[in-house]
N, C-alpha and C positions, 0 to 999 in steps of 0.2 A: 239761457245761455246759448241754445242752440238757434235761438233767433237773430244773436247778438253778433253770432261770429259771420253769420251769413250774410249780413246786413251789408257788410262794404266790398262783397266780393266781387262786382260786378256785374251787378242784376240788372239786365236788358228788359225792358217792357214791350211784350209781345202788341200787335195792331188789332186782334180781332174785337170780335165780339163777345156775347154768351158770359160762361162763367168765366173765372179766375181758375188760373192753373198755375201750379210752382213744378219747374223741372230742375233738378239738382245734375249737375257733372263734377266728376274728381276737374283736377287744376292739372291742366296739357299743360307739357312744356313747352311745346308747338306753335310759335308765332302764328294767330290770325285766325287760330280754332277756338277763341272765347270770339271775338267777333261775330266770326260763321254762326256760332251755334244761337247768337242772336239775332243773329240775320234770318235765320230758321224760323223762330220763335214768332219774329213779325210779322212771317208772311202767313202765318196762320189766320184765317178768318174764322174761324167757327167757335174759337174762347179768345179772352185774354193770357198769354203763356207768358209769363214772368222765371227769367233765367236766373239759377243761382250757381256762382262759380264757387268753389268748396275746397279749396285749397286745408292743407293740414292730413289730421288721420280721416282720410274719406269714409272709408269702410267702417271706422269706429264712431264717427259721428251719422250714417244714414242709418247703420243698427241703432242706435238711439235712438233717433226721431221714427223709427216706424215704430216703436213703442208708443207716443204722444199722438195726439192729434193734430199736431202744430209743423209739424213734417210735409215731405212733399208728396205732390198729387204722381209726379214719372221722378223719376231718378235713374240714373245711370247707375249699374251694377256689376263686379266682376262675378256673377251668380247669376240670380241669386242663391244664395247657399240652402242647404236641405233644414237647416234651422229655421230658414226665413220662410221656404214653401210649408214646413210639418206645422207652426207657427201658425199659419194662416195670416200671415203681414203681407205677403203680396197675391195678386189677381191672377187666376186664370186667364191667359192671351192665346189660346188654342184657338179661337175663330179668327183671331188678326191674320192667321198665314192660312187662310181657306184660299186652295188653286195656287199657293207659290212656296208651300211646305219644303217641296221637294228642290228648291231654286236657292235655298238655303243651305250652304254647307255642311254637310249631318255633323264633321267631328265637331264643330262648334255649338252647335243646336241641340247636340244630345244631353252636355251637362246640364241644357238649361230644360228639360225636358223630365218631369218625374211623374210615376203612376198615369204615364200616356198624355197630358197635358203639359204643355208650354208656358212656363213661370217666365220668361225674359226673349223679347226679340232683338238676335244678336246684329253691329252694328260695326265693327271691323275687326279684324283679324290680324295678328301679329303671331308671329313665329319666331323660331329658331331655325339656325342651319349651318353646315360648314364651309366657311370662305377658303380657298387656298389660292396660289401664287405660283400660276402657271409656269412661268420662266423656271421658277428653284425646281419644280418636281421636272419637267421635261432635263435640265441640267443631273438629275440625280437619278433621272433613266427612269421615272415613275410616272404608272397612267394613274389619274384619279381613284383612289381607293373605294372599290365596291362593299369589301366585306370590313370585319370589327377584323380580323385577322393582318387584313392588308392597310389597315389604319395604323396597326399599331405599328406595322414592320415600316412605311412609310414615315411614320414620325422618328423612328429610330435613327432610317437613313439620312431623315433629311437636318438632323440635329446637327449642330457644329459648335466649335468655341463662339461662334458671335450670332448663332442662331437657334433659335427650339424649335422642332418640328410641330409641334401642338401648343395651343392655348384653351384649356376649358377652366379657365379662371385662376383666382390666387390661391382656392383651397382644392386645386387639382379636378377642380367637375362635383365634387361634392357636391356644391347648392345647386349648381347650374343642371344638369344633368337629370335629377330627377329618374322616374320610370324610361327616359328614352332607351335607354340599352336594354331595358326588360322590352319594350316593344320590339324592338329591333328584334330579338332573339324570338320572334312570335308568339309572344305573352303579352298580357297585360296586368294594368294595378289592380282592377275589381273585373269580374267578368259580367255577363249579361244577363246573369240570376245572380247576382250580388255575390258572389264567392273572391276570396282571394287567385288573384286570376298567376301569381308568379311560385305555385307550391310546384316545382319544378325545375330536374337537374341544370337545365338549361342557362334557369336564372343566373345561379351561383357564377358557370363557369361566363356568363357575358361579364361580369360585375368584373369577376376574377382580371379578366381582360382589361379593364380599365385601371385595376391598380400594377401589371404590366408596363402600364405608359409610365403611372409616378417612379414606378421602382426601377424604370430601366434610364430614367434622369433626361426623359423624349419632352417633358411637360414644363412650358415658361410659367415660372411661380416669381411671386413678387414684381410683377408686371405694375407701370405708375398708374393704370387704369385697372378695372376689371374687366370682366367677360364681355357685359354689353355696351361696351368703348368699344371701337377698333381700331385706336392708336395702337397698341402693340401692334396690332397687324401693319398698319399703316407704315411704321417707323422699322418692318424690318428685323423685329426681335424674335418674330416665328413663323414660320412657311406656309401652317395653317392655322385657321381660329374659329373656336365656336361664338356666334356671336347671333344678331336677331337681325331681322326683314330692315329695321331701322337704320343700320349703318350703310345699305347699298346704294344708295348718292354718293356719302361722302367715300367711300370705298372707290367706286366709279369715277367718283372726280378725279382722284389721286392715281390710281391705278391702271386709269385707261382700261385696255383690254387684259392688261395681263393679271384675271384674277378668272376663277370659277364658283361655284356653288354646289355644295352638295347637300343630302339631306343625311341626317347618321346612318352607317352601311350596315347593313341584316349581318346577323350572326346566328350560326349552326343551320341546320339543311330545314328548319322550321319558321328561319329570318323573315323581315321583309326591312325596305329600308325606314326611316321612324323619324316623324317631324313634329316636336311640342307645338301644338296652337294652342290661344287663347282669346276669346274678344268678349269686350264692355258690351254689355245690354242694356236694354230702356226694358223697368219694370211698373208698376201700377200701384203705388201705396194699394194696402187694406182698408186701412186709416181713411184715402180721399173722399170728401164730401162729393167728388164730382167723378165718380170710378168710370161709368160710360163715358163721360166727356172727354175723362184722359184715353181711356184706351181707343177712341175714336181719334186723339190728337198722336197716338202714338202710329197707330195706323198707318195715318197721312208721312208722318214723318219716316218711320224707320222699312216702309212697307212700298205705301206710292210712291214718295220723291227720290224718285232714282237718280235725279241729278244730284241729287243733296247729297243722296251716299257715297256719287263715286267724290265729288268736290270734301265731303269730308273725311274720306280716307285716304285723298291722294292729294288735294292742296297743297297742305300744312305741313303734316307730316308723311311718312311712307307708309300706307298700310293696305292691307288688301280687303275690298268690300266682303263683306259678310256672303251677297250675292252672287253664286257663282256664276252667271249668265254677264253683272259686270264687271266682276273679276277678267270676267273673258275678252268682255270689249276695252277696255279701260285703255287706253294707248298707252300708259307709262305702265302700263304690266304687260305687253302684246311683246317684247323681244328682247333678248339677252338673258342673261340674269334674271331680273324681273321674274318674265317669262315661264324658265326652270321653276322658280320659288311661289310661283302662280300652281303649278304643277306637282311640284313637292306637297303642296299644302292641300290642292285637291286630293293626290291617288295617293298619301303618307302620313297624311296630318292625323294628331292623336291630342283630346285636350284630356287634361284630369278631370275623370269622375267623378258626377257630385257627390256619390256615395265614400268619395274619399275624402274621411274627415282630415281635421288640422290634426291630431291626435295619431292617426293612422301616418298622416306622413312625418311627422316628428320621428316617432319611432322608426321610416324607412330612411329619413335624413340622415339619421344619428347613426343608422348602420352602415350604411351608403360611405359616409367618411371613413371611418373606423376601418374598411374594407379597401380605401383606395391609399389612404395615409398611412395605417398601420399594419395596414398588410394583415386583416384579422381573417379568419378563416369564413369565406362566404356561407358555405351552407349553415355552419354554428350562427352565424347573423340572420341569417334568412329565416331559418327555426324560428328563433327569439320575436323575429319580427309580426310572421306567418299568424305567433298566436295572438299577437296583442291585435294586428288588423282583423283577424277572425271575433276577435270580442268586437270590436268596433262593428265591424259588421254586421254583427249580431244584434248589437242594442238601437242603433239609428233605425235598423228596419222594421223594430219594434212598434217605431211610431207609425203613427198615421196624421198626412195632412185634412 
C-alpha cells in the first residue's frame, strides 16, 4: 500500500551514481518546491536519489514504512519524535554537524537532539509572531505593546464596533497559543532535567491574562479564516494578529509600510519576550540498506549546499534557513520586518520539547481552553495538568534508545 500511494507523487530521478536512494517529503503547498527538491536530487553525484512527494497523512504514512524495509533511505521529519529515536528507526547524524554545530539554530536543533546526539538535521524554520497596524495603534495613542499587561489593555483600547483589537484564532488562542505565554512568563513546558518546567504561580496568573482578552470581548472570534490566514488582518476586522513568518509578503504587499511585528511580550519581573519555532528535518531510515550513503547524501544537501538552503527557504515560500550565519546573509531577511523576525527567532525563539508527548500536550490543550473560554480557575487546571505531564515524564524517560 505504501509503495502504491508513493508511486504517482511525483518522483524525480536523481543523475548520480552509486547506490539507489529514496528521499520522502510531506506535500508543500509552495509553488516550485516539488521541482527544487528535484533539482537537488539531480545534482547529486555520488548515488542515485529518487524523490518521493507524499502528499496525505505524511507523518502517519513515514511511521509506517519505518516499520518495513520498503520505506525510505532520508525523509523529511517534523522530529523526529522520541518514539522514533527510543525505537531505534532513525540514525545517529551527530558527525554530519562536526565544526558548524554551533551555526545551527539551538531552539530548533535541541528537539532534534536526545541523550547528546543528533536524530535530524534541521532545514528551515517557521514561526509565529504578532503583526499590528501601525496607523490604528499611533491613532489610539499606543506604542507597540512590550508586556502581556500592555497587550491586553491595547487590545482593549483599540476595539471598536467594526473592529477587534486581537486575533489569536476562532477558539480565542486555545490551539494556536500553546506554552508561548508560559515562555513569556520565564517558564517553560519540560525543563533541562526533564521536570515539568510551569509548577509555578506565574503560570496560572500569564494564562489568567489571556482569558482577560476573551472575557473583556478585545478578541475577533468567528473570523472567515483562521489564525494562519491574514485576511482578518488584511480586511481590517482587527488592529492586531497572531499569525506565522508566512503571511509577511502578502501582508507587505497589502499594507505597505503600515504594519509592524512583534514577538509575544514577557510577563511578570521573570518574563522574556517568547517566539514558537519549528522546522522539518532530513532523517536516515534504520531500515536503509545504504545508511552511510544516505547520511553522506544528506550531508551534502542539508549541510554543504548553502545555496540550496537559502533557495529552498526563501524561493518558494517564506521561511528562515535553519542556518544562522544565512539567515544573516539572506537578502530578503537583511531589512524590515523580515529582519525583526530574523531576530525574534534568533534571541526568543522556543520550539517544543521532544520530551513533550502528544499525551502531555492534550492534557495542557484541553486546559488551556477551559481556562480562556470558560474562565475555569488556572491553578485548579494547572494542578490537574502538572500531574498527568509529571506521569509522562516519568514513563518516556524510562526508556532508553
Amino acid at each position: 500500500m505504501l509503495t502504491a500511494c508513493g508511486s504517482n507523487t511525483g518522483r524525480g530521478d536523481g543523475g548520480g551514481s552509486g547506490p539507489t536512494l529514496s528521499h520522502w517529503y510531506h506535500q508543500y503547498g509552495e509553488t516550485g518546491t516539488q521541482q527544487a527538491v528535484n533539482r537537488y536530487a539531480a545534482a547529486y553525484k555520488k548515488a542515485h536519489v529518487t524523490v518521493q512527494w507524499r502528499p496525505g497523512d505524511y507523518d502517519q504514512q513515514t511511521a509506517a514504512a519505518l516499520l518495513t524495509d520498503s520505506g525510505p533511505d532520508v525523509f523529511e521529519v517534523n522530529g523526529p519524535t522520541l518514539d522514533q529515536i527510543q525505537g531505534g528507526q532513525v540514525v545517529d547524524l551527530t558527525d554530519l554537524l562536526d565544526g558548524v554545530k554551533d551555526d545551527f539554530n539551538p531552539a530548533v536543533l535541541t528537539p532534534k537532539t536526545y541523550e547528546g546526539k543528533i536524530w535530524g538535521i534541521p532545514q528551515t524554520i517557521d514561526m509565529q509572531m504578532l503583526y499590528y497596524r501601525k496607523s490604528l495603534l499611533k491613532d489610539a495613542g499606543l506604542e507597540p505593546p512590550d508586556t502581556l499587561d500592555a497587550l491586553v489593555d491595547a487590545a482593549h483600547k483599540l476595539t471598536t464596533k467594526k473592529v477587534k483589537g486581537l486575533f489569536l484564532g476562532n477558539d480565542g488562542g486555545a490551539g494556536v497559543l500553546g506554552g508561548t505565554p508560559l515562555y513569556a512568563a520565564g517558564l517553560q513546558l519540560v525543563t533541562d532535567d526533564g521536570k515539568p518546567g510551569f509548577d509555578d504561580p506565574e503560570a496560572a496568573r500569564a494564562l489568567g491574562k489571556i482569558h482577560q482578552l476573551y472575557a473583556g470581548k478585545s478578541l475577533l472570534l468567528g473570523a472567515p479564516a483562521d489564525w494562519a490566514d491574514p485576511s482578518a488582518f488584511l480586511q481590517g476586522l482587527t488592529a492586531m494578529q497572531w499569525t506565522g513568518l508566512w503571511a509577511l509578503p502578502q501582508v507587505q504587499k497589502e499594507l505597505g509600510d503600515d504594519f509592524g511585528v512583534l514577538p509575544f511580550p514577557k510577563d511578570g519581573p521573570s518574563g522574556r519576550p517568547s517566539v514558537p519555532v519549528g522546522a522539518y528535518g532530513a532523517a536516515v531510515s534504520a531500515r536503509s540498506r545504504n545508511k552511510e550513503a544516505a547520511k553522506e547524501y544528506v550531508k551534502w544537501l542539508w549541510v554543504e549546499q548553502t545555496g540550496d538552503q537559502e533557495d529552498f527557504a526563501l524561493s518558494y515560500g517564506f521561511h528562515i534557513p535553519a542556518r544562522i550565519s544565512l539567515a544573516k546573509k539572506a537578502a530578503k531577511l537583511k531589512t524590515g520586518a523580515a529582519a525583526d523576525a530574523v531576530s525574534f527567532a534568533t534571541d526568543h525563539g522556543y520550539a517544543q520539547p521532544l520530551l513533550w508527548t502528544p499525551a502531555a500536550q492534550t492534557a495542557y490543550q484541553d486546559a488551556l481552553s477551559r481556562i480562556i473560554k470558560d474562565g475555569a480557575n488556572p491553578d485548579d487546571e494547572l494542578k490537574t495538568v502538572l500531574r498527568k505531564v509529571s506521569a509522562e515524564l516519568a514513563r518516556v524517560q524510562k526508556k532508553k534508545p
